[in-house]
N, C-alpha and C positions, 0 to 999 in steps of 0.2 A: 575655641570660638564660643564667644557667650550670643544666642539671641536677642538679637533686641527688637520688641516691638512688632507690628500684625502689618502684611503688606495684602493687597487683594490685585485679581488683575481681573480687567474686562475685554472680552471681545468684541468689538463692532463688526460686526458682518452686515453685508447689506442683503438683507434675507426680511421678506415677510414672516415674522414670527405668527400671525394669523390665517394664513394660507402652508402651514407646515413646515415654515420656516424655507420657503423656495426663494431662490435666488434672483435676485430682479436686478439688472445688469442696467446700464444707463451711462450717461455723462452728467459729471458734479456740478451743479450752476454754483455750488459753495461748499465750503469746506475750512473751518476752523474748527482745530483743537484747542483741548482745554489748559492751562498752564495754571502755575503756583507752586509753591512748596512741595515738596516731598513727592509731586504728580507729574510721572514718566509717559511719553503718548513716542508709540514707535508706530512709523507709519512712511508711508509713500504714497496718500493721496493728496490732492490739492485741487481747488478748482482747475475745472476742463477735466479732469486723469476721467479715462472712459474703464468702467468695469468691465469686465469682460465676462459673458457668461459659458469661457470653458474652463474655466480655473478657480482656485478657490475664491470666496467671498471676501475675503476676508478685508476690511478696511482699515483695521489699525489695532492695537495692542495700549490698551491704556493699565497703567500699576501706579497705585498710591501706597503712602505707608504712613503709619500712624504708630503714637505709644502703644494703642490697646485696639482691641475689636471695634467697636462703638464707633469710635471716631477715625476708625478706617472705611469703616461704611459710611458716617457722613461727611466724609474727604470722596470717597468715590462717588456718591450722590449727586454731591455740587461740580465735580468733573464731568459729568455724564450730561447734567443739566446743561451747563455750559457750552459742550459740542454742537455743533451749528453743520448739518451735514443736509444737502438739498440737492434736488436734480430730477429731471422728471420720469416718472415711473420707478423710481428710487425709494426704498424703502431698508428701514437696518434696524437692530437688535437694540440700541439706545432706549427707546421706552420700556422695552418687554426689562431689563436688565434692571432699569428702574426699579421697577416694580419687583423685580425677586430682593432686591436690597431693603425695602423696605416691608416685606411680606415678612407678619411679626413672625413667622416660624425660623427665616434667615434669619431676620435683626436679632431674635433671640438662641440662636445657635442648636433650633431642633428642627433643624429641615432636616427632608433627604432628597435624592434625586425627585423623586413622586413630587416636586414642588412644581416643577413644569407642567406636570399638566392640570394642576391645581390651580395656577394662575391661567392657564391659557381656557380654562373649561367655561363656558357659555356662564353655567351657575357661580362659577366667581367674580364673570366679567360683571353680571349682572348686579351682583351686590355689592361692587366697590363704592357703590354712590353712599352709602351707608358708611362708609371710612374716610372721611376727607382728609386731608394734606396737613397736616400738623405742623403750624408756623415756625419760623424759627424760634429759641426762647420759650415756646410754652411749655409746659409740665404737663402730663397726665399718666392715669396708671393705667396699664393695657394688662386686661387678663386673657387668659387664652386656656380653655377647658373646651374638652373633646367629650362625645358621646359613643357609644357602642349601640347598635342596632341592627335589627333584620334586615336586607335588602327589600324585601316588601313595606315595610313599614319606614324608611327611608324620608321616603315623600312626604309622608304624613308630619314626620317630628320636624322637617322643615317651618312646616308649615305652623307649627305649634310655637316653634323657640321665632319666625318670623312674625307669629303676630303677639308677642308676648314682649319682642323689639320696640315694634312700632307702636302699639295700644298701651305699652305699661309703662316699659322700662327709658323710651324716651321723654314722658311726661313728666321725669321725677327728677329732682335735685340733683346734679352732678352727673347727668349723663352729656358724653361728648359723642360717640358712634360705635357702632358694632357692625359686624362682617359676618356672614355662613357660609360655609363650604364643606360641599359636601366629595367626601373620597369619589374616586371612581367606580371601586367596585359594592356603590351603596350598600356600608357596612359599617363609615364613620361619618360623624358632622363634626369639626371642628366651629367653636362660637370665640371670634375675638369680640372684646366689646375691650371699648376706652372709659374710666371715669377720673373725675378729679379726686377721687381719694376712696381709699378702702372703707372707710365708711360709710359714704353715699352707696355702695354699692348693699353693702352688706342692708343696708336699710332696704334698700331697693327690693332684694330678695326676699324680704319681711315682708315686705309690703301684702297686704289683704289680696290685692286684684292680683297678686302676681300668682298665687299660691294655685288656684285653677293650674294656669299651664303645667307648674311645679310636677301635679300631679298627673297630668296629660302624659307629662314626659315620662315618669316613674314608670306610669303603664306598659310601655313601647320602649324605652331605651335603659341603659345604664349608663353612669355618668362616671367619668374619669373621676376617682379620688384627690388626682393630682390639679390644683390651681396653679397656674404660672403667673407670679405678676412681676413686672417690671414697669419702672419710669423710663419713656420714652421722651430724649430730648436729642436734638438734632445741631451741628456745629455750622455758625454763620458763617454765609462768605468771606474769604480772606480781601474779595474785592470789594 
């Protein structure tokens, strides 16, 4: 048997992933899956089907497959998007699963489990606004460098790399957005930022005003030696 090619599968639970992921039982006023190529959806709900809340959650089993990683995640994306699931007091896993797909630590193959509560934590919900939705078709280069620090000084380097974001680094040539999150057991800040090219960025870093925080940060934290950068691009609808 030779391999071919990355398949991924999702669950729709109808579970608030913001209340702990509990179970919220209901009847479907709607219910469409997603279809197209290569995009499997095994299931047994349809409008009217009532959840039941003594049994599992589960609403359906969605599997896509693709040549390569990349464009298995944006085969699954545009599936996910698509799912059309309503009913009242009804709530399911479809955004939260989003958003682990495109959280560059999945997109770029260095998650770990710890991603859940990274996306679900107050201080991440809080700074997505800082990361917008990336069109179809465009190009950008997404870095992603981590810090090491004290649990008390945590807060602080927050605070330092958030205003070095908004006061510097978004006023200069080629910035598109950046994200902070910080670990749970305040010990790490991961910093994604977006630019259109490595060297806006590298300029950016140069930059006079920025060199303050540079050394804010030197004082309190240490910086991963490791940069991650990838071009992030996303596969249009097949509709």
């Amino acid at each position: 048997m030779d391999p071919r090619g990355v398949a991924i599968e999702c669950r729709i639970n109808a579970e608030d992933p913001d209340r702990d992921f509990s179970p919220t039982p209901g009847i479907l006023a709607e219910f469409q899956p997603p279809s197209g190529p290569f995009v499997r959806v095994d299931t047994y709900a349809r409008p009217d089907t009532r959840i039941s809340p003594h049994y599992d959650s589960l609403l359906a089993k969605t599997v896509v497959w693709a040549p390569d990683r990349k464009r298995a995640v944006a085969r699954m994306c545009r599936a996910l998007r698509e799912f059309q699931v309503a009913g009242p007091g009804v709530r399911t896993t479809l955004n939260f699963l989003q958003e682990v797909l495109v959280h560059p630590l999945f997109y770029h193959n260095l998650h770990t489990t710890g991603i859940v509560d990274q996306i679900l934590s107050g201080d991440n919900r809080s700074e997505t606004r800082y990361m917008p939705h990336i069109d179809v078709g465009d190009k950008v280069l997404t870095l992603i460098n981590t810090f090491t620090v004290e649990p008390e000084n945590q807060e602080r380097l927050m605070e330092i790399l958030d205003d070095a974001t908004k006061n510097v680094m978004s006023r200069l040539p080629g910035f598109v957005s950046a994200s902070l999150h910080m670990s749970l057991d305040k010990t790490r800040i991961a910093n994604y930022a977006q630019w259109r090219s490595e060297e806006d960025f590298l300029a950016a870093i140069r930059h006079p005003d920025f060199q303050p925080h540079y050394e804010a940060c030197e004082q309190i934290a240490v910086a991963d030696p490791r940069l991650y950068w990838v071009y992030a691009t996303e596969e249009a609808s097949s509709r």
